[in-house]
N, CA, C and O of each residue as an XYZ file, in Angstrom:
904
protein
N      83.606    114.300    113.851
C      83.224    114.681    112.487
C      84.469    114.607    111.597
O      85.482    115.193    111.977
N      84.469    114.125    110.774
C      85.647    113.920    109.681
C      85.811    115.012    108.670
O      84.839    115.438    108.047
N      86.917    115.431    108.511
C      86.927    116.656    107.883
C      87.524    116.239    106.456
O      88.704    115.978    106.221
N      86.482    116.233    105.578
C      87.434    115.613    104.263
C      88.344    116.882    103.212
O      88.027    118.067    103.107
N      89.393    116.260    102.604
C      90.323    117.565    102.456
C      89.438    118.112    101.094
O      89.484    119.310    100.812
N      88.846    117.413    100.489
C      88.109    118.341     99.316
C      89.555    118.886     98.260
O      90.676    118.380     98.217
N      89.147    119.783     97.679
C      90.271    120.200     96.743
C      91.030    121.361     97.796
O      90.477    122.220     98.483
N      92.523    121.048     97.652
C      93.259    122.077     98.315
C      93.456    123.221     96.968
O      93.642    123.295     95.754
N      93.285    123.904     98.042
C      93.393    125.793     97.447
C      94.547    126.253     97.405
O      94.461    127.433     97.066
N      95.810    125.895     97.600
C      97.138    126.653     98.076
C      98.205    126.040     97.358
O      99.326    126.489     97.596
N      98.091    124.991     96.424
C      99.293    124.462     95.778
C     100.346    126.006     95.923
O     101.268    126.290     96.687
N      99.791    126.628     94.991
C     101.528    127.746     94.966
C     101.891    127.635     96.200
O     102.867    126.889     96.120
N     101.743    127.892     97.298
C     102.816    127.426     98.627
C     103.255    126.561     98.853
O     104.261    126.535     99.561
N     102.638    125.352     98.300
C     104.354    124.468     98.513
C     104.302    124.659     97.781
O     103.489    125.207     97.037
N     106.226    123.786     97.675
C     107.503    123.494     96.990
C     107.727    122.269     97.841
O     108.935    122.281     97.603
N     107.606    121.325     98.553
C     108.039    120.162     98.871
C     106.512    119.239     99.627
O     105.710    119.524    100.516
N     106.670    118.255     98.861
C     105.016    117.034     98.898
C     106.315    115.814     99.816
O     107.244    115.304     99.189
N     106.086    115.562    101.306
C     106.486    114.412    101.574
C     104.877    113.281    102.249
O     103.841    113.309    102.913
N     105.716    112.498    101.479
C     104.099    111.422    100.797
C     104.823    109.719    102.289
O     105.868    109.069    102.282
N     104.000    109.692    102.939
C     103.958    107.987    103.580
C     103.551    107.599    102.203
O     102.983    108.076    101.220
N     104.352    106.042    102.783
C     103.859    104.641    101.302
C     102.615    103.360    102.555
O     101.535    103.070    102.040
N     102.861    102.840    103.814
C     101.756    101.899    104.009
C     100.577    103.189    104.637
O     100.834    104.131    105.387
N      99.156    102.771    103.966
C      98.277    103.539    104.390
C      98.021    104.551    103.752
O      96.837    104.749    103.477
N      98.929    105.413    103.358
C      98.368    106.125    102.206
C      98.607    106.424    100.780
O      97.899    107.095    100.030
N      99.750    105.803    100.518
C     100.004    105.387     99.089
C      99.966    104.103     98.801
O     100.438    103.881     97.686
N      99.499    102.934     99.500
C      99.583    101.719     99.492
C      98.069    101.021    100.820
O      97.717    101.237    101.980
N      97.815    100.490    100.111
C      96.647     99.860    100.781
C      96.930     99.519    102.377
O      97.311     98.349    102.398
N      96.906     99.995    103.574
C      96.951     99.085    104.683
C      96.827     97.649    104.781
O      97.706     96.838    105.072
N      95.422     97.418    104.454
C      95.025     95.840    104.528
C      96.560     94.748    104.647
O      96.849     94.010    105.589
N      97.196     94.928    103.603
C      98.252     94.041    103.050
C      98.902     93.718    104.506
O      99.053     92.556    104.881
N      99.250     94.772    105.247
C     100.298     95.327    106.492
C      99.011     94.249    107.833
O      99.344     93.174    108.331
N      97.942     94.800    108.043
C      97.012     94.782    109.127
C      97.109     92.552    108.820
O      97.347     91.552    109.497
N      96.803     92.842    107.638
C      96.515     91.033    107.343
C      97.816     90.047    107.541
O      97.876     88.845    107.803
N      98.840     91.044    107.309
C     100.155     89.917    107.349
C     100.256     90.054    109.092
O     100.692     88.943    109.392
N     100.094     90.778    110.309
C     100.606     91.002    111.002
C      99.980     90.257    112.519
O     100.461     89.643    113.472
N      98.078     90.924    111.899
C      97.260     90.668    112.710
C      96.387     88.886    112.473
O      95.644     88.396    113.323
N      96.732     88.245    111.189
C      96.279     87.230    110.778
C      97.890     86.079    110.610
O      98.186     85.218    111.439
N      98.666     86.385    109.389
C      99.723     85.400    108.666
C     101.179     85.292    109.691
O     101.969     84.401    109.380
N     101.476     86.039    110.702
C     102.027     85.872    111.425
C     101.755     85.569    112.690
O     102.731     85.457    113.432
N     100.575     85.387    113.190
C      99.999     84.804    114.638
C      99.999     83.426    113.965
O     100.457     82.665    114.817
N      99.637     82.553    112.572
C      99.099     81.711    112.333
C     100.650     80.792    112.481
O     100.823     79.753    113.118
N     101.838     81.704    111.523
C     103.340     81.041    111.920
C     103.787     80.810    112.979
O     104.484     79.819    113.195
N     103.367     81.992    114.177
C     103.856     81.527    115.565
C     103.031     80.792    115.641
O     103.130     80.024    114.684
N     101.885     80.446    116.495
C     100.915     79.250    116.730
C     101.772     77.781    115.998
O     102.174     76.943    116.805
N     102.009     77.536    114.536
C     102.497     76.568    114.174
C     103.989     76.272    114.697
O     104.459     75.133    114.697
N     104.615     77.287    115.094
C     106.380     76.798    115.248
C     106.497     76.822    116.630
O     107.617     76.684    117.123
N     105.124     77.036    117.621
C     105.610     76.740    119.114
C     104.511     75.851    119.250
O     104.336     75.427    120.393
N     103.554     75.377    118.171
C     102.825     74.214    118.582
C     101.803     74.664    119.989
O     101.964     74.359    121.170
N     100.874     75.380    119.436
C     100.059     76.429    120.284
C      98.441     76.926    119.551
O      98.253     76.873    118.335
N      97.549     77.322    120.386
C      96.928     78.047    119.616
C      97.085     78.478    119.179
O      98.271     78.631    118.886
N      95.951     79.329    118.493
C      96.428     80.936    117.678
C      95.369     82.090    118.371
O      95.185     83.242    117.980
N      94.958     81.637    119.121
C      94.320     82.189    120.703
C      95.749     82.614    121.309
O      96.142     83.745    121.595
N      96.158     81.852    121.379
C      97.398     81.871    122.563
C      98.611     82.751    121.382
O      99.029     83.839    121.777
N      98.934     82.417    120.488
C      99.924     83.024    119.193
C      99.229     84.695    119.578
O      99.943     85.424    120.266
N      98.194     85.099    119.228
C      97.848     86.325    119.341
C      97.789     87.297    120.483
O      98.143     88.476    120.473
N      97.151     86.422    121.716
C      97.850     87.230    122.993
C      99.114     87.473    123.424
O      99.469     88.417    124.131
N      99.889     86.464    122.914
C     101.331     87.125    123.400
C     102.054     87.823    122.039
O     103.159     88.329    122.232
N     101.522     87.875    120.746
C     102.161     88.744    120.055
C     101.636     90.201    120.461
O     102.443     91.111    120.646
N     100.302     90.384    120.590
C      99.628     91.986    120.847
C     100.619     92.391    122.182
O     101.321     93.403    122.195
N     100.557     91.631    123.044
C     101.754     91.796    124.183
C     103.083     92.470    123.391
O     103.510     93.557    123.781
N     103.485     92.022    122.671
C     104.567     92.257    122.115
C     104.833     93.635    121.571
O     105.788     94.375    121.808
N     103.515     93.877    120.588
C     103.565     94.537    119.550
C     103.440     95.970    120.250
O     104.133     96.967    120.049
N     102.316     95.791    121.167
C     102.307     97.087    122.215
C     103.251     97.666    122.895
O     103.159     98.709    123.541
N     104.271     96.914    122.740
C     105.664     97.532    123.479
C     106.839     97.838    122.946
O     107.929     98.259    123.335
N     106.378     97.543    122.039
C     107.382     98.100    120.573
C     106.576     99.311    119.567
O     107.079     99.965    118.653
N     105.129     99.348    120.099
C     104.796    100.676    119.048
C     105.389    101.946    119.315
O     105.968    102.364    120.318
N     105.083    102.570    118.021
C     105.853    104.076    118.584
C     107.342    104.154    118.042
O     107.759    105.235    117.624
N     108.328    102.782    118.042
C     109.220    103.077    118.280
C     109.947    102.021    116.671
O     109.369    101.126    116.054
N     111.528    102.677    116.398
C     111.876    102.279    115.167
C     111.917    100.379    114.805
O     111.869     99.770    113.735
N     112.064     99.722    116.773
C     111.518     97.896    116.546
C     109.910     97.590    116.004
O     109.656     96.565    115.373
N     109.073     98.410    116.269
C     108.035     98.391    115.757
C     107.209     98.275    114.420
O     106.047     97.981    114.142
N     108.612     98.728    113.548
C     108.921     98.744    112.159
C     109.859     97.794    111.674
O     109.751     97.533    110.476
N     110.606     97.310    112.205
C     112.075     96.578    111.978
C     111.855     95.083    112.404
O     111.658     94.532    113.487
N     112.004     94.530    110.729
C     111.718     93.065    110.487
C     112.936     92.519    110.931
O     112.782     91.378    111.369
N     114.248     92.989    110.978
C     115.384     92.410    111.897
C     114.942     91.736    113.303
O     115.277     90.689    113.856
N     114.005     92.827    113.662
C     114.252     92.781    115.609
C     112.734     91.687    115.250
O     112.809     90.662    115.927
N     111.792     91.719    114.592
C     110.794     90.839    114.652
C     111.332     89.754    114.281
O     111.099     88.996    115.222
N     111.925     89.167    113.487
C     112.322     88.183    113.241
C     113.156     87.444    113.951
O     113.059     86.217    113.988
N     114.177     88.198    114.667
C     114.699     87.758    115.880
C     113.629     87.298    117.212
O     113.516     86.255    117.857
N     113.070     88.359    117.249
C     112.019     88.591    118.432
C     111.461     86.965    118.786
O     111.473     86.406    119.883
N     110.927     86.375    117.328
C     109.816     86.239    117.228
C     110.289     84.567    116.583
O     109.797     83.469    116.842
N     111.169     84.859    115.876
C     112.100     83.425    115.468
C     111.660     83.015    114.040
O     112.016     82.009    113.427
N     110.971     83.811    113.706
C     110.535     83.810    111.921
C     110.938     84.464    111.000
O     110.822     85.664    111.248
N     111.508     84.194    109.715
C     111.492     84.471    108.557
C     110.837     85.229    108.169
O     110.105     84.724    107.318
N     110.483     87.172    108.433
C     110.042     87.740    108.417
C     110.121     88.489    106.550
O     109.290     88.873    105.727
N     111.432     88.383    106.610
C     111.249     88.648    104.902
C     110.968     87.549    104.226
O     110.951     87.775    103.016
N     110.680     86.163    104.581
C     110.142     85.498    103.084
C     108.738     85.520    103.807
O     108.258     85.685    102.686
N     108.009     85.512    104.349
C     106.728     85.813    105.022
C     106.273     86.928    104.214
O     105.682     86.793    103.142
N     106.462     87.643    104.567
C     106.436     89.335    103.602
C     106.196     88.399    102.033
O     105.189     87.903    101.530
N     107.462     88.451    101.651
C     107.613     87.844     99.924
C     106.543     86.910     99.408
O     105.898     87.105     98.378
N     106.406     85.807    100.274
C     104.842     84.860     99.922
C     103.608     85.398     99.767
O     102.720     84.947     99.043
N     103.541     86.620    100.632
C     102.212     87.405    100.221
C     102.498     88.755     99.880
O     101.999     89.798    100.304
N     103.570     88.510     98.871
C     103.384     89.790     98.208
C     102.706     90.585     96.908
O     102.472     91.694     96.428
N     102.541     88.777     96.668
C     101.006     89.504     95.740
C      99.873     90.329     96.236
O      99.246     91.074     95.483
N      99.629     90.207     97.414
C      98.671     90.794     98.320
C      99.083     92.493     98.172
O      98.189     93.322     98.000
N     100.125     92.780     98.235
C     100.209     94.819     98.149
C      99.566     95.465     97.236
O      99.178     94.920     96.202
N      99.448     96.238     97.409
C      98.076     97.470     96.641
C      98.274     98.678     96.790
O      98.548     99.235     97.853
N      98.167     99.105     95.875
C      98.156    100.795     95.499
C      96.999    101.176     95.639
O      96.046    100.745     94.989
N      96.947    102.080     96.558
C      95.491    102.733     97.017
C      94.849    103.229     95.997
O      95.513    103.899     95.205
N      93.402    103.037     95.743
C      92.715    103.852     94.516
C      93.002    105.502     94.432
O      92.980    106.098     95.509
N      93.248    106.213     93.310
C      93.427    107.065     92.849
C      94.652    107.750     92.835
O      94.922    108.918     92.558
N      95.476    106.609     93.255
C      97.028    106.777     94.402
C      98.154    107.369     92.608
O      98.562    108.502     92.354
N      98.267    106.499     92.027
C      98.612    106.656     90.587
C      98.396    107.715     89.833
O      99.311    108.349     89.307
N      96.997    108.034     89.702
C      97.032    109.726     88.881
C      97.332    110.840     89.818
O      97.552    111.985     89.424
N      97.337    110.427     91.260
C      97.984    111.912     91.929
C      99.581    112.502     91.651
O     100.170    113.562     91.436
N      99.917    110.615     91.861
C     101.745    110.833     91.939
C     101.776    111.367     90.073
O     102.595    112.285     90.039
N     101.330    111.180     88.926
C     101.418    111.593     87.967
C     101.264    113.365     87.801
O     101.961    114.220     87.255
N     100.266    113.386     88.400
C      99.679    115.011     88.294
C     100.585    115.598     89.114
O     100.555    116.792     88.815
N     101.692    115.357     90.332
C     102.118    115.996     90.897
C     103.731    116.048     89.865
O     104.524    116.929     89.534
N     103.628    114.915     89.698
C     104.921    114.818     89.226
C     105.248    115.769     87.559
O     106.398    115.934     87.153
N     104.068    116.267     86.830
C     104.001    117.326     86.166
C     104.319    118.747     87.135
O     104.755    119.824     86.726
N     104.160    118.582     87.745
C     104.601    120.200     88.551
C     105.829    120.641     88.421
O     106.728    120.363     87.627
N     105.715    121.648     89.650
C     107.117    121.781     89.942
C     107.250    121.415     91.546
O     107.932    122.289     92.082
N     106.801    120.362     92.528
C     106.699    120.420     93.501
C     107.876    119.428     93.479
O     108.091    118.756     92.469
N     108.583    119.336     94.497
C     109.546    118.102     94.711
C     108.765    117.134     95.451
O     107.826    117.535     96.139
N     109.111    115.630     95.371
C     108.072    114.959     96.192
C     108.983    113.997     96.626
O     109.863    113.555     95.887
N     108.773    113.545     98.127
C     109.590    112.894     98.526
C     108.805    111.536     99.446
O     107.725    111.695    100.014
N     109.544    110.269     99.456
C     108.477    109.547    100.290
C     109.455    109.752    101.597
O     110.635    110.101    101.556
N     108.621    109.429    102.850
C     109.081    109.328    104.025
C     108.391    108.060    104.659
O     107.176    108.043    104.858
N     109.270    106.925    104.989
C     108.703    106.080    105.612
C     109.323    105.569    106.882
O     110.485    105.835    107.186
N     108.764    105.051    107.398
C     109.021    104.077    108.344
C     109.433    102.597    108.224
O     110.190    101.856    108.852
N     108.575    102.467    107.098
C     108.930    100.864    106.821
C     110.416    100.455    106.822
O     111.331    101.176    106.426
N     110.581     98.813    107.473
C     112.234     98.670    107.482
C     112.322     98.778    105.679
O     111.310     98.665    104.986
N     113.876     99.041    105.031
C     114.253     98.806    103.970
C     114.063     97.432    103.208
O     114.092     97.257    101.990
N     113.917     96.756    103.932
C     113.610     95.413    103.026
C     112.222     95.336    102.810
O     111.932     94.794    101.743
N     111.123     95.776    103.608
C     109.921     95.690    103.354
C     109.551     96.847    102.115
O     108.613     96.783    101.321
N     110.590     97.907    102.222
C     110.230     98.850    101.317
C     110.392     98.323     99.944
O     109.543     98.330     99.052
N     111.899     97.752     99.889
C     112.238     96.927     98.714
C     110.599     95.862     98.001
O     109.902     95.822     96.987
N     110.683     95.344     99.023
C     109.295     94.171     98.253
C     108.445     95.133     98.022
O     107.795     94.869     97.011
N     108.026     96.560     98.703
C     106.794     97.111     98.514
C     106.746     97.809     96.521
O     105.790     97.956     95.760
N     108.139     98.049     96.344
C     108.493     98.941     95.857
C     108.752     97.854     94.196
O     108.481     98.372     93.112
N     109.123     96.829     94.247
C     109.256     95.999     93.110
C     107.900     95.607     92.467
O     107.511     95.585     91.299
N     107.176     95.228     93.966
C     105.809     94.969     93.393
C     104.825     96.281     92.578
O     103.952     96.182     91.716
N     105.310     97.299     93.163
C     104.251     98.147     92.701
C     104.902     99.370     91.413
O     104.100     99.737     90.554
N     106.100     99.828     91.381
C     106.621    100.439     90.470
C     106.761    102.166     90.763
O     107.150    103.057     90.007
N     106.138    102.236     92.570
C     105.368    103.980     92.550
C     106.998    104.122     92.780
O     107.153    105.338     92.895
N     108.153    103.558     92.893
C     109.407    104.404     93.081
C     109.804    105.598     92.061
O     110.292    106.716     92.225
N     109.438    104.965     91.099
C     110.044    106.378     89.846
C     108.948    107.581     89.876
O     108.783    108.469     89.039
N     108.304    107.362     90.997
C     107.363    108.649     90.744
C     107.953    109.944     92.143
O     107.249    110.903     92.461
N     109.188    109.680     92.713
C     109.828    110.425     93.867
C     110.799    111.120     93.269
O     111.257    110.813     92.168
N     111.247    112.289     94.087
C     112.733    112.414     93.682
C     113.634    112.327     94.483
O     114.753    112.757     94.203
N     113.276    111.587     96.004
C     114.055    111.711     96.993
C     113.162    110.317     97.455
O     112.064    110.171     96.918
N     113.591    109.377     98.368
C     113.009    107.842     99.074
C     113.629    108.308    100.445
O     114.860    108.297    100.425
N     113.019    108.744    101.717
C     113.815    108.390    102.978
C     113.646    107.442    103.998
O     112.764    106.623    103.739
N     114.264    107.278    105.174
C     113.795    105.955    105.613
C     113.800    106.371    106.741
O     114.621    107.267    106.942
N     112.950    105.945    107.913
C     113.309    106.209    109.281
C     114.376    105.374    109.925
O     114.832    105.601    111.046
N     114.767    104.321    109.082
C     115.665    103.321    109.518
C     117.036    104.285    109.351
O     117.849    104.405    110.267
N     117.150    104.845    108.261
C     118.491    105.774    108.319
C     118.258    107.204    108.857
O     118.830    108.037    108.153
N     117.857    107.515    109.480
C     117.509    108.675    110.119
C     117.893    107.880    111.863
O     118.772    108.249    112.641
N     117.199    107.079    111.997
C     117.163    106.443    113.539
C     116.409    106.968    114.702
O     116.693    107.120    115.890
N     115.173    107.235    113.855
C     114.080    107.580    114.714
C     113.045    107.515    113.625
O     113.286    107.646    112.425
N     111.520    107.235    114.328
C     110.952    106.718    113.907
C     110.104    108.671    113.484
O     110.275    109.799    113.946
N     109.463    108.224    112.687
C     108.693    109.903    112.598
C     107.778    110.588    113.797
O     107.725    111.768    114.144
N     107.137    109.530    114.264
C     106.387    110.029    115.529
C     107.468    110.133    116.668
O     107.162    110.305    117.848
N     108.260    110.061    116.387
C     109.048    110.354    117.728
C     110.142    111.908    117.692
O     110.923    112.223    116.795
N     109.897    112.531    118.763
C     110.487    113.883    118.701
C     112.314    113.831    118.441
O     113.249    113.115    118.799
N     112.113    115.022    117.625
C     113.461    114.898    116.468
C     113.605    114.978    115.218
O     114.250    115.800    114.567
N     112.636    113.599    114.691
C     112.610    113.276    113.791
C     112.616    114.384    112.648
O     113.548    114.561    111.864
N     111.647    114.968    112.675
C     111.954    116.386    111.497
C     112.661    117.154    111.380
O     112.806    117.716    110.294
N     113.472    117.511    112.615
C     114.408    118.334    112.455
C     115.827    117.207    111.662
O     116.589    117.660    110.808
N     115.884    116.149    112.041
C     116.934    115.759    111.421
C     116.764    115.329    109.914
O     117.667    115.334    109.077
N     115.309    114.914    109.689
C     114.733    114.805    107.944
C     115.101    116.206    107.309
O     115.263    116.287    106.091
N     115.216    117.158    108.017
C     116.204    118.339    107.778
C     117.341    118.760    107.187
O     117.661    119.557    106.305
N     117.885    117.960    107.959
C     119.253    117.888    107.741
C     119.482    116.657    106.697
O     120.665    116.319    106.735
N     118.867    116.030    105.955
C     119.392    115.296    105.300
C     118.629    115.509    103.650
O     119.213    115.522    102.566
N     117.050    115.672    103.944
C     116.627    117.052    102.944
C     115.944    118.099    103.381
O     114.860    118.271    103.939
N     117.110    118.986    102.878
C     116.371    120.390    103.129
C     115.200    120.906    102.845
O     115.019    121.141    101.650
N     114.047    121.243    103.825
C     112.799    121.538    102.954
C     112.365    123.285    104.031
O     112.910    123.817    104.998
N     111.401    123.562    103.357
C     111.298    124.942    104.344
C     109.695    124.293    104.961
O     108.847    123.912    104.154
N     109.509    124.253    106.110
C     108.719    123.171    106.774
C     107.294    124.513    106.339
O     106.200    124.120    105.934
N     107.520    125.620    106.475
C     105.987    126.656    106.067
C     105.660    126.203    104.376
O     104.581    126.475    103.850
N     106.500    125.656    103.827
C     106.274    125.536    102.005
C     105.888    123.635    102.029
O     105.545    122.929    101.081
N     106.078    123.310    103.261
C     105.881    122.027    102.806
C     104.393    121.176    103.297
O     103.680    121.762    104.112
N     103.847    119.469    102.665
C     102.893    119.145    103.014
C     103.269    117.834    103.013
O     104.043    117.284    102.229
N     102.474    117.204    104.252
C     102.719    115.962    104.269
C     101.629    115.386    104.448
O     100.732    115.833    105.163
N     101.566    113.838    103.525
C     100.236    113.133    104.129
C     100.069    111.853    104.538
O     100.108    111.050    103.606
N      99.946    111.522    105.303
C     100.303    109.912    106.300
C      98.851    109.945    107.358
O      98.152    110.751    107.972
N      98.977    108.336    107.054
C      97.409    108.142    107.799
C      97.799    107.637    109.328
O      97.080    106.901    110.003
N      99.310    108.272    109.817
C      99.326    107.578    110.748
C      99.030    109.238    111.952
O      99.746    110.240    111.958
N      97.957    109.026    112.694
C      97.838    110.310    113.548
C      98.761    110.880    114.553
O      98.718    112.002    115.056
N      99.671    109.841    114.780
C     100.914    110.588    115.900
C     102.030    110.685    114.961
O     103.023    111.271    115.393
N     102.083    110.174    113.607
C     102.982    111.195    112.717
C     102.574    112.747    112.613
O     103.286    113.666    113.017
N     101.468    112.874    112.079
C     100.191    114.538    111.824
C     101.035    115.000    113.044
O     101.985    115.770    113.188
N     100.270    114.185    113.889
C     100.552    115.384    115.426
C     102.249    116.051    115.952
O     102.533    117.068    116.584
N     103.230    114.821    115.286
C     104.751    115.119    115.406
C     105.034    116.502    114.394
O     105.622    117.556    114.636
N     104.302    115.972    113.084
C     105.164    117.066    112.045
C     104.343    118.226    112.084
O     104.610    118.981    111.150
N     103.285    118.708    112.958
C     102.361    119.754    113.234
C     103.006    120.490    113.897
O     103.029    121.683    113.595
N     103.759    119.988    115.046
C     104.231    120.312    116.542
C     105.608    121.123    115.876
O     105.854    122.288    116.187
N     106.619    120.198    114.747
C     107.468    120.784    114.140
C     107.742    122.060    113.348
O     108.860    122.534    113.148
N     106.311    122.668    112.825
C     106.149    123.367    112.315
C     105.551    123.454    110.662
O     105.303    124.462    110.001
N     105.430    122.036    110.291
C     105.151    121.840    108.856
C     103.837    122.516    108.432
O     102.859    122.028    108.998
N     103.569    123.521    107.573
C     102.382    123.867    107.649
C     101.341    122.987    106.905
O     100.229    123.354    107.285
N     101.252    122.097    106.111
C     100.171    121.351    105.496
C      99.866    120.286    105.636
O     100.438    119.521    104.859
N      98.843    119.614    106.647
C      99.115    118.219    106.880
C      97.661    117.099    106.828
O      96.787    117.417    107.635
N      97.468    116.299    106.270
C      96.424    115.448    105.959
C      96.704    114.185    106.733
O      97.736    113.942    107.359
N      95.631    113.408    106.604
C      95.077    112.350    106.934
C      94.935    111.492    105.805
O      95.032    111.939    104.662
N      94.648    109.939    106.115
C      93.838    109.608    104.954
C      92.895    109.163    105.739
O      92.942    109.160    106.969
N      91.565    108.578    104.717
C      90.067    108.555    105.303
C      89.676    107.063    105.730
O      88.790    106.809    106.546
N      90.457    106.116    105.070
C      90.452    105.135    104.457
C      91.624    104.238    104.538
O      91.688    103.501    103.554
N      92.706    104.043    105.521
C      94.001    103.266    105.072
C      94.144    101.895    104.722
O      95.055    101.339    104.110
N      93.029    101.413    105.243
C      92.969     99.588    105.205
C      91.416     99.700    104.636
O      90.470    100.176    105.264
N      91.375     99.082    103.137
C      90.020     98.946    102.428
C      89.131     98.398    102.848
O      87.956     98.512    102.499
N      89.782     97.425    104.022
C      89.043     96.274    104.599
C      88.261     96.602    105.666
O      87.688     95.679    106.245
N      88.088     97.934    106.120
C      88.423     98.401    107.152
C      87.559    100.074    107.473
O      87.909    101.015    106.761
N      86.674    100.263    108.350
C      85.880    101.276    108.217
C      86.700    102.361    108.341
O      87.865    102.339    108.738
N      85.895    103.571    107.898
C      86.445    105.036    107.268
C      87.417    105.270    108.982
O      87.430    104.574    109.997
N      87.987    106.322    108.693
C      88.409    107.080    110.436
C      86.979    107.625    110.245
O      86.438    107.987    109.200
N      86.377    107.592    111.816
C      85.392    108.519    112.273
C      86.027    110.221    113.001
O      85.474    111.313    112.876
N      86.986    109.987    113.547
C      87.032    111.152    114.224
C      88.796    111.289    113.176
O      89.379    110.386    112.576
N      89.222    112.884    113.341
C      90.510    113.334    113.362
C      90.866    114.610    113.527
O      90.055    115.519    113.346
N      92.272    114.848    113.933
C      92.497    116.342    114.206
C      93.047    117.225    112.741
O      93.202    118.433    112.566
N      93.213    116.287    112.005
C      93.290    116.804    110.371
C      92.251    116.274    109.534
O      91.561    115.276    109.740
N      92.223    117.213    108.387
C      91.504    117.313    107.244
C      92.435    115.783    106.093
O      93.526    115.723    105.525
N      91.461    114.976    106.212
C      91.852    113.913    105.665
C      91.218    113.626    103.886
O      90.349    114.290    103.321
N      91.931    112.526    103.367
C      92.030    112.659    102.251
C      91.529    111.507    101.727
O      91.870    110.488    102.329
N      90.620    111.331    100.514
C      89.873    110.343     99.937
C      90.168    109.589     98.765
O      90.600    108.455     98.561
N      89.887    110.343     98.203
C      89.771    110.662     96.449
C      91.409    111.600     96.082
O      91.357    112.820     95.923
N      92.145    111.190     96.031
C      93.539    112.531     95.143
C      93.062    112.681     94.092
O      93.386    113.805     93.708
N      92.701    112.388     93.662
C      92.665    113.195     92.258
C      91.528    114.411     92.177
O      91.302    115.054     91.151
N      90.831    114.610     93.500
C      90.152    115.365     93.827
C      90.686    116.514     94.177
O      90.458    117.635     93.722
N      91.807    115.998     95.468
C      92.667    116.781     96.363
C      93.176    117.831     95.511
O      93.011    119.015     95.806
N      94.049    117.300     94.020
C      94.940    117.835     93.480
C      94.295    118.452     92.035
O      94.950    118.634     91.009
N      92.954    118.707     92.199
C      91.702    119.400     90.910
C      92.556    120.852     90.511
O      92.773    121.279     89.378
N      93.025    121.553     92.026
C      93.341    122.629     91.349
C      95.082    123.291     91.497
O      95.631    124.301     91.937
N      95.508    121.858     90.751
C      97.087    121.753     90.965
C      97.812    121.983     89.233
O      97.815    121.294     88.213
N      98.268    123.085     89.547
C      98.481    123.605     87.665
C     100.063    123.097     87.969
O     100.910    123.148     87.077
């Protein structure tokens, strides 16, 4: 059963909003299509192969790098893999998208007094293209990266050292990322407010099941955010 977050009741307790950018401030699709479609189609062409064959040995690949900061890191894919992973990215970067309703939340929050910070995973260069194309940077007051941290968020640590680099009081804070073994890392840490999204890839059916109260509509979420 999907628990949708509806309007949250508790703004006055936080003081710190750390926001993911692929999936829930940014359309999945863009990510799922370059990865699972525009890069099986480059390998297949540069080893002169199916794309039958391009796709079984990338999922091989990809499965053994999830979880972890190569899994994210267009360096080690591009090496990996022998492609031009940032102009790949850049050719379809018309393709990125700002999730519907994604824009009047970061506005309405950014009237507050909440600090808002993004936390990603994405390598820095992918953030760069994400971030030219779409403009949501001036809506943060802090950008972090798992690439400079050196652990990925689902992996244990990680919050305590996002800690140490911004201070947040993890009972005042909320985070929302559609990725479920992030939820389950920064739960375990102690963060008290944590969402889902419902929806990360448009292309792509709702989540059916989750262990958080996930999120649809923001501008819903944030109805009773003075």
């Amino acid at each position: 059963m999907v628990k949708h977050a509806g309007q949250f009741e508790y703004w006055r307790d936080v003081e710190t909003i750390l926001l993911d950018m692929d999936g829930t401030l940014l359309d999945l699709y863009f990510d799922n299509h370059f990865w699972l479609e525009h890069v099986p189609l480059q390998y297949a062409s540069a080893r002169n192969i199916s794309k039958q064959q391009a796709h079984d040995e990338l999922m091989q690949q990809y499965r053994a790098a999830r979880g972890t900061l190569d899994w994210y890191c267009i360096d080690y894919w591009s090496n990996q893999l022998q492609l031009d992973i940032r102009k790949l990215k850049r050719e379809l970067a018309h393709m990125i998208a700002i999730r519907p309703s994604v824009s009047e939340f970061l506005e309405k929050i950014n009237a507050s007094d909440k600090r808002v910070v993004m936390v990603t995973n994405a390598h820095p260069a992918t953030v760069e293209i994400k971030l030219e194309q779409t403009g949501i940077h001036h809506h943060f007051d802090q950008m972090l990266n798992a690439h400079d941290i050196g652990l990925a968020k689902e992996q244990p640590g990680f919050w305590q050292k996002l800690a140490e680099i911004e201070p947040y009081n993890k009972q005042a804070t909320m985070l929302v990322d559609d990725n479920l073994e992030v939820l389950l890392s920064a739960h375990d840490y102690g963060i008290a407010f944590c969402f889902g999204i419902l929806q990360p890839d448009s292309q792509k059916q709702e989540i059916d099941d989750s262990a958080f109260a996930v999120i649809d509509d923001f501008t819903e979420f944030v109805a009773g955010l003075e």
